[in-house]
N, C-alpha and C positions, 0 to 999 in steps of 0.2 A: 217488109214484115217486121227489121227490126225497130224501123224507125215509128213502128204505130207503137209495138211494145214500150219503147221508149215515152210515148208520148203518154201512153198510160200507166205507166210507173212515176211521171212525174204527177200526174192527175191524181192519183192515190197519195203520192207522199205532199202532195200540198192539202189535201183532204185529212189527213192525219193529221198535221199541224195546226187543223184549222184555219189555215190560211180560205178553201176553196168547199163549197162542199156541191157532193159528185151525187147526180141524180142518175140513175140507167133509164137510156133511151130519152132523157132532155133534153131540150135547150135551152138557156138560159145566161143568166148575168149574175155573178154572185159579188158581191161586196163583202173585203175583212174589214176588220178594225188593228189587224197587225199590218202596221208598216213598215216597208220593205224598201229599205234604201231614202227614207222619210217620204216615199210619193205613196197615197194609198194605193191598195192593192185591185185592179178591177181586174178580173179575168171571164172573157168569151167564150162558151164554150162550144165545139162542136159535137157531133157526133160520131163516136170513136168503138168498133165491133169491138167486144171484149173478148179477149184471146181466153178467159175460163169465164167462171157465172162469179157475178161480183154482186153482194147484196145490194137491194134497190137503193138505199142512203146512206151515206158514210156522214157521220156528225161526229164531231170529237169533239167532249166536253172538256171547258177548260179544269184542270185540275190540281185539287187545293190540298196543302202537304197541312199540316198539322204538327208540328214536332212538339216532343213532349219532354220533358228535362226526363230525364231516370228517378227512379223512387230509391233515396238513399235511406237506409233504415239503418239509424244509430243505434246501438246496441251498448247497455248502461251496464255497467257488471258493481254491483256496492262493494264499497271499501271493505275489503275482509282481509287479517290479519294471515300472513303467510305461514303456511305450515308443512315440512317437508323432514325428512330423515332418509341417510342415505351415507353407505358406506362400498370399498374397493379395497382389492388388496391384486398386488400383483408379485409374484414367487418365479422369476426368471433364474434356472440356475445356470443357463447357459452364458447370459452376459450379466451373471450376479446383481440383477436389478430386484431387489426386495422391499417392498415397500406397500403402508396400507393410510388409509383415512376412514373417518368416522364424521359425519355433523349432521344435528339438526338445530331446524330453526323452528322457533313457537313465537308468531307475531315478530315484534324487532329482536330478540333476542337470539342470538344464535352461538353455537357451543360444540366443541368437534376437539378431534383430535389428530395428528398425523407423525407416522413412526419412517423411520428408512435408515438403510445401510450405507453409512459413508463410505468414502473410496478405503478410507484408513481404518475397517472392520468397526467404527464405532456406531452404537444402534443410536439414534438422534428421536426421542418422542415430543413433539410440540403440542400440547393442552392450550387453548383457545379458546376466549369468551369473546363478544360485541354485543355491545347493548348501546341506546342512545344516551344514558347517564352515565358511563365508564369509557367507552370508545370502546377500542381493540384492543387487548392486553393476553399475553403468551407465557408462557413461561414452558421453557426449554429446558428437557433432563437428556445427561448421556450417558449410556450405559457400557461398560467394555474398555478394554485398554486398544491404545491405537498398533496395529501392527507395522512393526517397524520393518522397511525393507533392508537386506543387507546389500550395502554399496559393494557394487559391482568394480573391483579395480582391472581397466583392463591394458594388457603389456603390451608395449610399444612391437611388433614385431620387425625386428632389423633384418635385410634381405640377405645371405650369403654369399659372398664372390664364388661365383662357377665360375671356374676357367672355361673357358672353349674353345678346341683348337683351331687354328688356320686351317682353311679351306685349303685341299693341294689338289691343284691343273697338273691334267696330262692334259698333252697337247699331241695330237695326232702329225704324222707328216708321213708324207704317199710320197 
C-alpha cells in the first residue's frame, strides 16, 4: 500500500513540474522537453488506483515572473530661504546651572543671543551675528565682580605620644 502511495506522489510531483502529465484512468507516453540528467525525459505510464479523487488532468503551465523596478518618486522641495526663532532658558538652583539663548534666523542671516553663570558668579552675555558678507562676529559683555574664594589654610595635625603600658602575665601554676 505504501509503495503505490509512493509511486503516486512521485507521479503528481513530476506532473507538477511539468516534467510528466497524469491523465486518470490512462495509458500512455508522455514526452518533456526538461532534461533530466541531459537524457530526455520518456516516462511509461501505468495504471495506478488513486488512493483520494485526483482531478482528470494535471498540466502546469510554465511560469513567467515579470519583475518590475519600484516606482521611485522624487520629491522636489524649491529653494526657500530659512526661517526659524527659538529661544531656552534653564534656572537649576540645585547644581547652580543658569543659563538662557535666543536666535533667529531670516534666510542667511542669523542673530541670537546667549547669557550664563560662570563658576566665579560672573554673568557672561554673548550677542551674535552670521551673515554671508561679515561671517561670525560676537561680542562678549560681563557683568559682576568675580567671587573670590577664601583659601582654606589647613594645619598640619602632629599625632601625640600616648604612653601605653606594658602588658603584665600572670602566669598560672597548679
Amino acid at each position: 500500500m505504501i509503495s503505490k502511495f509512493l509511486v503516486f506522489a512521485a507521479l503528481v510531483a513530476f506532473a507538477q513540474a511539468g516534467v510528466y502529465e497524469l491523465h486518470h484512468g490512462e495509458h500512455g507516453t508522455s514526452y518533456s522537453s526538461v532534461n533530466l540528467l541531459a537524457v530526455p525525459a520518456v516516462v511509461k505510464t501505468a495504471h495506478v488506483a488513486p488512493i483520494a479523487h485526483v482531478a482528470p488532468v494535471f498540466k502546469v503551465a510554465p511560469a513567467f515572473a515579470k519583475v518590475l523596478a519600484p516606482v521611485v518618486q522624487k520629491v522636489i522641495y524649491p529653494d526657500t530661504p530659512a526661517h526659524y526663532s527659538f529661544e531656552y532658558g534653564v534656572n537649576d538652583a540645585h547644581t547652580g546651572d543658569v543659563k538662557n539663548q535666543h536666535e533667529e534666523r531670516d534666510g542667511d542671516v542669523v542673530k541670537g543671543y546667549y547669557t550664563l553663570i560662570q563658576p566665579d558668579g560672573v554673568t557672561r552675555t554673548v550677542h551674535y551675528t552670521s551673515d554671508a558678507h561679515s561671517g561670525f562676529n560676537a561680542n562678549v559683555e560681563y557683568k559682576g565682580e568675580p567671587i573670590v574664594q577664601k583659601t582654606v589654610i589647613a594645619k598640619a595635625i602632629v599625632p601625640a605620644k600616648i604612653a601605653v603600658a606594658a602588658p603584665v602575665y600572670h602566669g598560672y601554676h597548679h
